[in-house]
C-alpha positions as CSV (number, residue, x, y, z in Angstrom):
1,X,46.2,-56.4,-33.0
2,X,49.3,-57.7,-31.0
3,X,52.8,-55.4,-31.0
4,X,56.0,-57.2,-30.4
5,X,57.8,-55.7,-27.3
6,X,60.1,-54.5,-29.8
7,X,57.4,-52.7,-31.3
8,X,55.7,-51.6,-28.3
9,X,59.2,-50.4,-27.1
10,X,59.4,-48.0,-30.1
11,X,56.1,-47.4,-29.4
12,X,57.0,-46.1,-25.7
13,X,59.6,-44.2,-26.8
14,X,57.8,-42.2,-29.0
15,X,55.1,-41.6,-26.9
16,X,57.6,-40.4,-23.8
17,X,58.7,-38.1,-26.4
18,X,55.4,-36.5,-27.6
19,X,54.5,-35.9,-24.1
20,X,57.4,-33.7,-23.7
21,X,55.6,-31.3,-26.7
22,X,51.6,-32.2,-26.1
23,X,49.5,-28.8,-26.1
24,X,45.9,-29.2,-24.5
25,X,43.3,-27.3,-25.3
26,X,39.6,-26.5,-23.6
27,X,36.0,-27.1,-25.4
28,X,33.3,-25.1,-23.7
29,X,29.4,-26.7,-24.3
30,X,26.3,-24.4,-23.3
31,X,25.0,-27.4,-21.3
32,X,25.0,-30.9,-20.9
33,X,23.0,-31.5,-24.0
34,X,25.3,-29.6,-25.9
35,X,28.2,-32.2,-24.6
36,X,26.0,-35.3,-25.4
37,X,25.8,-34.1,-29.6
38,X,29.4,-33.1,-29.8
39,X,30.4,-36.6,-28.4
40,X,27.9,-38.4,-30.5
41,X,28.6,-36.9,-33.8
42,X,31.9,-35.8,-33.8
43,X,33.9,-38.3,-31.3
44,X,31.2,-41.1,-31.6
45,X,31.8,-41.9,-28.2
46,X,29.0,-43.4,-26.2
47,X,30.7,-43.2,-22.6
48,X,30.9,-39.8,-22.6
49,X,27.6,-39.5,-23.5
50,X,26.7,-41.2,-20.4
51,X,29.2,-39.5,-18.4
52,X,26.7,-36.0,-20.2
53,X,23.7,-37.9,-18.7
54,X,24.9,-38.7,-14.9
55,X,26.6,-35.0,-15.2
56,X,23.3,-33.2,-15.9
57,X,20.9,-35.3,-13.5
58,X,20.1,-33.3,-10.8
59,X,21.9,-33.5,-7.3
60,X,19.6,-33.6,-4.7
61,X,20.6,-31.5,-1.8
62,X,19.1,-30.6,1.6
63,X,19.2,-26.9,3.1
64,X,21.9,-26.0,4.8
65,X,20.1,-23.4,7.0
66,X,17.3,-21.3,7.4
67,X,17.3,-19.4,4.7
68,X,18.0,-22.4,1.9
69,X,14.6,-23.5,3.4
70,X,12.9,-21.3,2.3
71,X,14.4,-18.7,-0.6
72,X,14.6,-19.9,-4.1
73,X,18.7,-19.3,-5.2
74,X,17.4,-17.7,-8.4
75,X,15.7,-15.2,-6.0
76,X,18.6,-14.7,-3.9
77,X,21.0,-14.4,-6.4
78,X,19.2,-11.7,-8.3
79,X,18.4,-10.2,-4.9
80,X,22.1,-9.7,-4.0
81,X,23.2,-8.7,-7.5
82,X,20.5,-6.2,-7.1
83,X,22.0,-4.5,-3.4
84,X,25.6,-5.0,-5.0
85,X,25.0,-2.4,-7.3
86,X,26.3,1.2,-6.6
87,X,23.2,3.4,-7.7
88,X,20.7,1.3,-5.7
89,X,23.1,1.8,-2.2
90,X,23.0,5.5,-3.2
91,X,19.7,5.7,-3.7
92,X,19.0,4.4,-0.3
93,X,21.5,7.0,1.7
94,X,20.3,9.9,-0.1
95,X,17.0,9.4,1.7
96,X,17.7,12.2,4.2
97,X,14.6,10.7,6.5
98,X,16.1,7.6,6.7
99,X,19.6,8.1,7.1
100,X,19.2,10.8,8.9
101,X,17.1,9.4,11.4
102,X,19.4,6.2,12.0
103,X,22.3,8.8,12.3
104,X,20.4,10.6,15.2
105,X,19.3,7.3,16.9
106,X,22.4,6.2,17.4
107,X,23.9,8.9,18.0
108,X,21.3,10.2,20.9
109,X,22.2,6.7,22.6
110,X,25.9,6.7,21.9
111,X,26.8,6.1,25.9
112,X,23.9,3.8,26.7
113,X,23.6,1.6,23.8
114,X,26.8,1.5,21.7
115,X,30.0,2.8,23.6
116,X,32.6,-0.2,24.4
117,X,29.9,-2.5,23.0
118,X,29.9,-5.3,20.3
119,X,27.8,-4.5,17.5
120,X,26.4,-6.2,14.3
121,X,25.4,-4.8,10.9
122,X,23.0,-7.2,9.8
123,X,22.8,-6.4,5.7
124,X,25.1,-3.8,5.8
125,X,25.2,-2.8,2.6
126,X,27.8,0.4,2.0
127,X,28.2,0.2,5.5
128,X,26.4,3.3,6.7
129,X,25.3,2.4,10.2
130,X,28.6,0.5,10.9
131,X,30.2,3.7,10.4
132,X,27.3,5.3,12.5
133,X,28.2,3.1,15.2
134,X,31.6,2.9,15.4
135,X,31.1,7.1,15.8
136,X,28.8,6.2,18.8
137,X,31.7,4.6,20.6
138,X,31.3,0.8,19.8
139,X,34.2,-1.5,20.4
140,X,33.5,-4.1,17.7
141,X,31.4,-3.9,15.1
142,X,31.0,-6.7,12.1
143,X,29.4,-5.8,9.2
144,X,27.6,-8.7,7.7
145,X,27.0,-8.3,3.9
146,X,26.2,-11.1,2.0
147,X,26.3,-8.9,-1.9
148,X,29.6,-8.1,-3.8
149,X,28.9,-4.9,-1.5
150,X,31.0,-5.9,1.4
151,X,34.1,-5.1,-1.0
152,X,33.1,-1.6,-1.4
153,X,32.4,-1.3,2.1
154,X,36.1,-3.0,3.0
155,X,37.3,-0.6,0.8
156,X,35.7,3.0,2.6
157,X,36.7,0.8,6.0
158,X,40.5,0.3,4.9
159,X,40.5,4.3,4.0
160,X,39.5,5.6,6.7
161,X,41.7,5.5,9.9
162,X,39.1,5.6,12.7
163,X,37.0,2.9,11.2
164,X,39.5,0.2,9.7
165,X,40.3,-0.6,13.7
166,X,36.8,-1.1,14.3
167,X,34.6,-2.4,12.0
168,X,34.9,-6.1,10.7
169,X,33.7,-6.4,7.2
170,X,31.9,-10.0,6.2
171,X,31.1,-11.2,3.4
172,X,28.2,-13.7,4.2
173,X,24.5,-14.4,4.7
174,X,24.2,-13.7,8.4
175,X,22.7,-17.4,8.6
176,X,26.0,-19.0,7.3
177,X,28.6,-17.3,9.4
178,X,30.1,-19.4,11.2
179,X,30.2,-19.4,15.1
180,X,34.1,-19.0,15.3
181,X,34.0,-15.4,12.8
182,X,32.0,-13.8,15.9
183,X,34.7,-13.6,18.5
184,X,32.6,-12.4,21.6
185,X,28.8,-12.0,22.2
186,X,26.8,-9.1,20.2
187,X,25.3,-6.4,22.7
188,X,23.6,-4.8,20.1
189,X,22.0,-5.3,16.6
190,X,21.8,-2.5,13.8
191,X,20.1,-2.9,10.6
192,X,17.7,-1.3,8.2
193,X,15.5,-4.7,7.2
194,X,12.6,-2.9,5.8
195,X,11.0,-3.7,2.6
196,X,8.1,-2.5,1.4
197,X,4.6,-2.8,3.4
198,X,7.5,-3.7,5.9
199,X,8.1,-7.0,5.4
200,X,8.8,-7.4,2.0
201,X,12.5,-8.7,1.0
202,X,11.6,-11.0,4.3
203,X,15.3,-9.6,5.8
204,X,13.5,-9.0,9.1
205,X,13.3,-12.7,9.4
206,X,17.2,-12.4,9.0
207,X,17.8,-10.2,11.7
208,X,16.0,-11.8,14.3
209,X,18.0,-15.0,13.2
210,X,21.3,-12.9,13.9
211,X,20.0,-11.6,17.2
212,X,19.1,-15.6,18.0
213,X,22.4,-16.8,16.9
214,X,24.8,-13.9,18.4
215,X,23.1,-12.3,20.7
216,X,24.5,-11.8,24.8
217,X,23.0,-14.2,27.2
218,X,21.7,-13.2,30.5
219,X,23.6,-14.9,33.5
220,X,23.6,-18.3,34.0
221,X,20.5,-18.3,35.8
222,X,18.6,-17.1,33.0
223,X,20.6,-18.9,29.8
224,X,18.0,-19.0,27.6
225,X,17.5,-15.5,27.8
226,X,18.8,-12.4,25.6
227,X,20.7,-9.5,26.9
228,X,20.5,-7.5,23.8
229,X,19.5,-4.1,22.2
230,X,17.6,-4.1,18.5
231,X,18.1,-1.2,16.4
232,X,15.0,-0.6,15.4
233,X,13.7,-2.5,18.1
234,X,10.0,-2.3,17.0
235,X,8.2,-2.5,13.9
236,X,4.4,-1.5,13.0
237,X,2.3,-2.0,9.9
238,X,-1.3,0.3,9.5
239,X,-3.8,-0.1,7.3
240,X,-6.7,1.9,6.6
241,X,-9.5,2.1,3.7
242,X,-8.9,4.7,1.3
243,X,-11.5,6.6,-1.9
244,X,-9.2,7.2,-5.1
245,X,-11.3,7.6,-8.6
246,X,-8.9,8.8,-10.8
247,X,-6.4,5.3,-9.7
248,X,-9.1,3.2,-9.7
249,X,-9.9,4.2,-13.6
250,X,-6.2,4.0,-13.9
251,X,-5.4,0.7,-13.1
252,X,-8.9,-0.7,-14.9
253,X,-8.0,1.3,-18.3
254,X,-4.3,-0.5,-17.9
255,X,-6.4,-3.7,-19.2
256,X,-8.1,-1.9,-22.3
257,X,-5.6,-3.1,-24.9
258,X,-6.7,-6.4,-24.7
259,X,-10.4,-5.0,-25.9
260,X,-8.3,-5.1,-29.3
261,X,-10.1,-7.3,-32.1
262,X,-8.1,-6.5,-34.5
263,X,-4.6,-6.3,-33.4
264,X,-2.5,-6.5,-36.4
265,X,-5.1,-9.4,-37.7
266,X,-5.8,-11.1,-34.5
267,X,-8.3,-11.2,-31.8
268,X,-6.7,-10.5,-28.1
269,X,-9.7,-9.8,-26.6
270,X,-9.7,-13.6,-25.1
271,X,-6.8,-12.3,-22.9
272,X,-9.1,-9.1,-21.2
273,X,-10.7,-10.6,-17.9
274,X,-6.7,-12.5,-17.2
275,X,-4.9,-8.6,-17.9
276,X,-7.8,-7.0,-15.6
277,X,-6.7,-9.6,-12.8
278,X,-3.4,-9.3,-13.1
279,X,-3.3,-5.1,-13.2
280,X,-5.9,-5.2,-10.0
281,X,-2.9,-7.8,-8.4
282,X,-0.7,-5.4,-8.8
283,X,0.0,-3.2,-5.1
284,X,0.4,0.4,-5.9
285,X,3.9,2.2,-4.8
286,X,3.3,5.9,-4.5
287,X,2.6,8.7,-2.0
288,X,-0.8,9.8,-1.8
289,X,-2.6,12.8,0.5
290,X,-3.8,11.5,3.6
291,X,-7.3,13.0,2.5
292,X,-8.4,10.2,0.8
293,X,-8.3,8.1,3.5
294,X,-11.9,6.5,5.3
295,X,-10.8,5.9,8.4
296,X,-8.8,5.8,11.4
297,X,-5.6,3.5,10.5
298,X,-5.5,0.0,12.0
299,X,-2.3,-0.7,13.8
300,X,-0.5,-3.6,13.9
301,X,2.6,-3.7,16.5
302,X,5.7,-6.2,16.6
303,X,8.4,-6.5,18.7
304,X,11.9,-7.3,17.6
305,X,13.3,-8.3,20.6
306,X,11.3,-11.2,21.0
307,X,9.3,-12.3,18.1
308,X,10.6,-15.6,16.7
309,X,11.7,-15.5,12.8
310,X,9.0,-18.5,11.8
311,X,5.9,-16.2,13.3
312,X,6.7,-14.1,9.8
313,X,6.1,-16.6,7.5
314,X,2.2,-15.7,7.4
315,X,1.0,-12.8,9.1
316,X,-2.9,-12.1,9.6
317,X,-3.9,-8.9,10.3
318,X,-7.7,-8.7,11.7
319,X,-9.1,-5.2,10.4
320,X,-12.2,-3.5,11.5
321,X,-12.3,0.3,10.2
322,X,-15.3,2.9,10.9
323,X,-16.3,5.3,8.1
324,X,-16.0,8.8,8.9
325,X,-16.9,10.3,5.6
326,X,-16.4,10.3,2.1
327,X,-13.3,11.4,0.6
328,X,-12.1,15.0,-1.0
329,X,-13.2,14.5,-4.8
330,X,-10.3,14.5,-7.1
331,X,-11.1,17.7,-9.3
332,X,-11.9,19.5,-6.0
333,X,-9.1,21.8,-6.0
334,X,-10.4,24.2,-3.4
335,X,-11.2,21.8,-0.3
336,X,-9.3,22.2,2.4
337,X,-7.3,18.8,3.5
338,X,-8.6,18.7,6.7
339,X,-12.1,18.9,5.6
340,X,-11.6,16.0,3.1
341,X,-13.6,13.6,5.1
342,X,-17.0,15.3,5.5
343,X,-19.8,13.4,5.6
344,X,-21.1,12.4,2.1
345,X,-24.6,10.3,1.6
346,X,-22.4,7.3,0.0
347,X,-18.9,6.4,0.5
348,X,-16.9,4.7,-2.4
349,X,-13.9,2.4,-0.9
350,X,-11.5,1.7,-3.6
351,X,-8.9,-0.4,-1.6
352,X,-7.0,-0.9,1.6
353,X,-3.8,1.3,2.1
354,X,-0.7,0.6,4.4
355,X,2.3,2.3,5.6
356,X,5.0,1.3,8.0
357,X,7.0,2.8,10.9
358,X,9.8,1.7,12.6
359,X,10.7,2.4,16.7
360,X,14.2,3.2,18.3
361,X,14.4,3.2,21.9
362,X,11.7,3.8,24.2
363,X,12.2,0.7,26.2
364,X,14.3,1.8,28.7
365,X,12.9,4.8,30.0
366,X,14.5,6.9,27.1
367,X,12.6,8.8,24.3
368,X,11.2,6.8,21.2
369,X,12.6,7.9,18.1
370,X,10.3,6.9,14.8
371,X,11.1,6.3,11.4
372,X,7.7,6.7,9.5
373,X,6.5,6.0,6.1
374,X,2.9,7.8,6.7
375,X,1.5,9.8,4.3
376,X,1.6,13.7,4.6
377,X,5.2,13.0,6.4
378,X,8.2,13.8,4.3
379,X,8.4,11.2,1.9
380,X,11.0,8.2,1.7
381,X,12.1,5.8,-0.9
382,X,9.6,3.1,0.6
383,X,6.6,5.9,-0.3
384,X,3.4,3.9,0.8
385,X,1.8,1.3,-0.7
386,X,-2.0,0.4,-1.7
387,X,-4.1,-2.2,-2.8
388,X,-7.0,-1.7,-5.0
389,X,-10.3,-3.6,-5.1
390,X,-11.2,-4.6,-8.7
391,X,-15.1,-3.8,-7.4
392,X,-15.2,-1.2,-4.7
393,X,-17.0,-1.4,-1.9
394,X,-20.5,1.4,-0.9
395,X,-20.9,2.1,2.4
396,X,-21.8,5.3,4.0
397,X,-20.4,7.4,7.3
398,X,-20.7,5.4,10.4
399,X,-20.5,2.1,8.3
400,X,-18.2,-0.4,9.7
401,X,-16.0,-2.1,7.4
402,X,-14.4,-5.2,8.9
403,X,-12.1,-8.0,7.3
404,X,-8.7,-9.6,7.5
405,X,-5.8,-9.2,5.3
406,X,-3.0,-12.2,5.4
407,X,0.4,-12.2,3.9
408,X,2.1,-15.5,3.2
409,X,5.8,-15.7,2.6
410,X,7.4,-17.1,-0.3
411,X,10.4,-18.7,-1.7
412,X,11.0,-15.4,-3.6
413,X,11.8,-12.9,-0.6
414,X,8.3,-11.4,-0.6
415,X,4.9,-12.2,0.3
416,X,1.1,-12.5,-1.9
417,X,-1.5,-10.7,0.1
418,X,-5.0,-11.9,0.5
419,X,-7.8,-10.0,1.6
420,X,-11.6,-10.4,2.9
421,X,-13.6,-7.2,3.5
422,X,-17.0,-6.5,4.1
423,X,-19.7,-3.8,4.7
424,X,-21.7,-3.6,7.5
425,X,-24.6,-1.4,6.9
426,X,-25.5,0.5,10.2
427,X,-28.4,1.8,8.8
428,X,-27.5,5.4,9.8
429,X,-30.7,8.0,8.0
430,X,-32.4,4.8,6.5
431,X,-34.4,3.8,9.9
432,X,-33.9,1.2,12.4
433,X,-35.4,-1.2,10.9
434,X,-32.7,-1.7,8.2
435,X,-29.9,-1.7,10.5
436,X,-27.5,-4.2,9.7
437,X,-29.7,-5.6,7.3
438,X,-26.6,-5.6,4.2
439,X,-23.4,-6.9,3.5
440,X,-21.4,-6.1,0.9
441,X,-18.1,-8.3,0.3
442,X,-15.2,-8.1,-1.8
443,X,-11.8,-10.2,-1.8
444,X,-8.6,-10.0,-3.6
445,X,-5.2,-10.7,-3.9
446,X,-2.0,-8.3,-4.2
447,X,1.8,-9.8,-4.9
448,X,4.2,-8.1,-3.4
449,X,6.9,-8.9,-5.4
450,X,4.4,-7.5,-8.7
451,X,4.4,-3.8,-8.0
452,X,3.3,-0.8,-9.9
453,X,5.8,2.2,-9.3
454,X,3.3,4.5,-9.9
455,X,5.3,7.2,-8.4
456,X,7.7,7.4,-11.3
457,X,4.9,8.2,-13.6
458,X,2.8,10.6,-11.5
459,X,3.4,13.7,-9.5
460,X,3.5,13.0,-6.2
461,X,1.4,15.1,-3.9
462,X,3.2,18.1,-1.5
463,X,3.6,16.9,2.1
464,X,4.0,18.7,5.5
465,X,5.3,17.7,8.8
466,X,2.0,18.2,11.0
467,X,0.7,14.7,10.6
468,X,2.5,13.6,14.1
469,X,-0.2,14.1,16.6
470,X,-2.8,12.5,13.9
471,X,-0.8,8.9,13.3
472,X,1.8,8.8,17.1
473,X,-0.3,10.8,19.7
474,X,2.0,13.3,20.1
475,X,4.0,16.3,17.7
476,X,6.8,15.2,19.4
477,X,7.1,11.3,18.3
478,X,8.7,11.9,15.6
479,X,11.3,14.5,14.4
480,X,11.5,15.6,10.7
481,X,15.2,15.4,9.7
């Protein structure tokens, strides 16, 4: 139709003057899909159905750094709404052994480590060892939190007068601040990366990106060189085989439901041999007496001053264990811990446990201060973790049991253990003749990120402080707090 520019002046004026009074209103669509039927049916408009289209095909992006290549953002979303929660930052500063132990750390090197020096919080969470820090004497410290977190922790900063001059709250993923937010070279690094069989969460990797990135150069005749002290500065993993009956039945009666024929009319059983590997590939979070345990730990030893992040991505860990004896029976209420590991004709291994410590100091000629996760220590919020073999290994005292565990890293901060172990029959009271004549091999697979908090469903057992000389050599390596 053609309007006369009479008509289409009338036309103009009246549309000058609804603009004057035009309301707008906002429609909200659960997705692109969503979008497509409302503009189908209701506005019958086929461009905005393909603008729904090109809207919802996916963008392809590249990482932006380090941790984009290689941490789902589901993962890391959930993982940061997880740590920006109040209970869970309580929960972790009400464990006396670890706070307390940080506390005395830093506070025993408060002239040689931290006074007049720059410091980062890598996670920082509440913001406990920035404060510690900034108590030890440091000049600068910046408190890297990458949760909603950091505003609680800018909050206790702002309202307390001898911290708000100090401390530098933000809020970031250590691996996207940017270069200009650090004003000066970091002499030292504080954080509390641990997870779980200490590396889950993979936030160590983290920190040793922070130290890389901020960390004080030697002089220029060394530029490629770090001047920097790590707080802890050491990490180490042990593992060591360990008897448990009554979790062994435990976790294996955890599949019986499925023996169901009849559940409400149907037949689950099809479901039983998929629920018993999934309940076996669960790892096992509680405390447990160190009686149970086979054999002297294995250690495993990293250093966090020079370790590169990328040499955490899979981490093998070689194991060769001796049997000295079979384990305290469960029901055996009168043996003595110490005696749990007597000599017994056969020797039941149910899994492989593991426990973490972590080292402050010691490198420069100064006392080693320990954080420990071992069992029969006081216990912490870590506990200790285990991994149980669907089919247990029989060996006997002497036996050496030999294998490898490795974890690999994924993209959802944590890590699937695999593991390899086998018998090797000395022959010790069967002759000569059959030494080394059998091997018995299992394998199996643990996820990390899968566990069974058995702790919150058992009584965990009592625990003393004399376990020092057994795990560090000395009663002195490590203080109870």
């Amino acid at each position: 139709m053609t309007a006369t520019e009479e008509g289409a002046t009338e036309e103009g004026a009246t549309a000058t003057a609804k603009a004057k009074t035009r309301r707008a209103f906002a429609l909200g669509f659960a997705d692109a899909r969503d979008l497509e039927r409302f503009a189908r049916d209701v506005l019958g408009d086929d461009d905005v159905v393909a603008d729904a289209n090109a809207a919802a095909a996916p963008t392809v992006k590249g990482p932006t750094n380090a941790f984009d290549s290689k941490i789902s953002p589901v993962s890391a979303a959930e993982y940061f709404r997880y740590y920006a929660q109040i209970p869970q930052q309580q929960n972790m500063l009400e464990d006396a052994v670890r706070t307390g132990t940080y506390f005395t750390a830093v506070v025993e090197r408060a002239r040689s480590h931290f006074a007049g020096k720059i410091v980062m919080d890598v996670g920082a969470g509440s913001g406990a060892l920035s404060f510690f820090a900034a108590a030890a004497g440091a000049r600068r410290v910046y408190a890297i939190e990458a949760s909603d977190m950091a505003k609680h922790c800018a909050k206790i900063v702002e309202n307390n007068a001898h911290l708000r001059d100090v401390i530098v709250v933000i809020q970031s993923r250590v691996e996207d601040v940017a270069d200009g937010e650090i004003a000066e070279p970091v002499d030292c690094f504080v954080s509390e990366p641990m997870g779980t069989a200490l590396f889950n969460e993979r936030m160590i990797e983290s920190y040793l990106i922070a130290r890389d990135r901020f960390g004080r150069r030697n002089p220029k005749n060394h530029p490629k060189t770090l001047n920097v002290t790590m707080f802890p500065n050491e990490g180490r993993l042990h593992v060591a085989p360990f008897r448990d009956d009554a979790l062994h039945a435990e976790v294996a009666n955890k599949a019986r439901f499925w023996t169901h024929a009849d559940f409400y009319g149907v037949d689950v059983t099809p479901l039983m041999d998929d629920a018993i590997r999934a309940y076996y590939r669960q790892c096992v979070v509680d405390a447990f007496d160190p009686g149970i345990l086979l054999a002297d730990a294995t250690s495993f030893a990293w250093d966090f001053t020079t370790i590169a992040p990328e040499s955490l991505e899979v981490i093998r860990l070689p194991t060769r264990f001796e049997i000295i004896g079979g384990a305290r029976d469960d029901d055996d209420d009168d043996a003595d811990a110490d005696d749990a590991n007597a000599a017994s004709p056969h020797v039941v291994v149910h899994g492989i446990a593991c426990w973490f410590d972590v080292r402050f100091g010691g490198d420069r000629g100064d006392r080693a201060r320990y954080l420990s996760t071992a069992p029969g220590l006081p216990t912490t919020h870590w506990f200790q973790m285990r991994f149980v073999f669907e089919k247990p290994l029989v060996a006997r005292a002497g036996d050496v049991v030999v294998g490898e565990l490795v974890m690999r890293g994924g993209d959802n901060q944590s890590y699937v253990v695999t593991g390899e172990m086998r018998v090797e029959t000395t022959g010790r009271g069967s002759g000569a003749s059959h030494r080394n004549a059998q091997t018995t091999r299992v394998t199996g697979e643990w996820d990390l990120k899968d566990p069974y908090y058995r702790q919150c469903v058992h009584p965990q057992p009592g625990y003393t402080s004399k376990q020092n000389e057994k795990w560090y050599g000395s009663s002195s390596a490590v203080d109870a707090n």
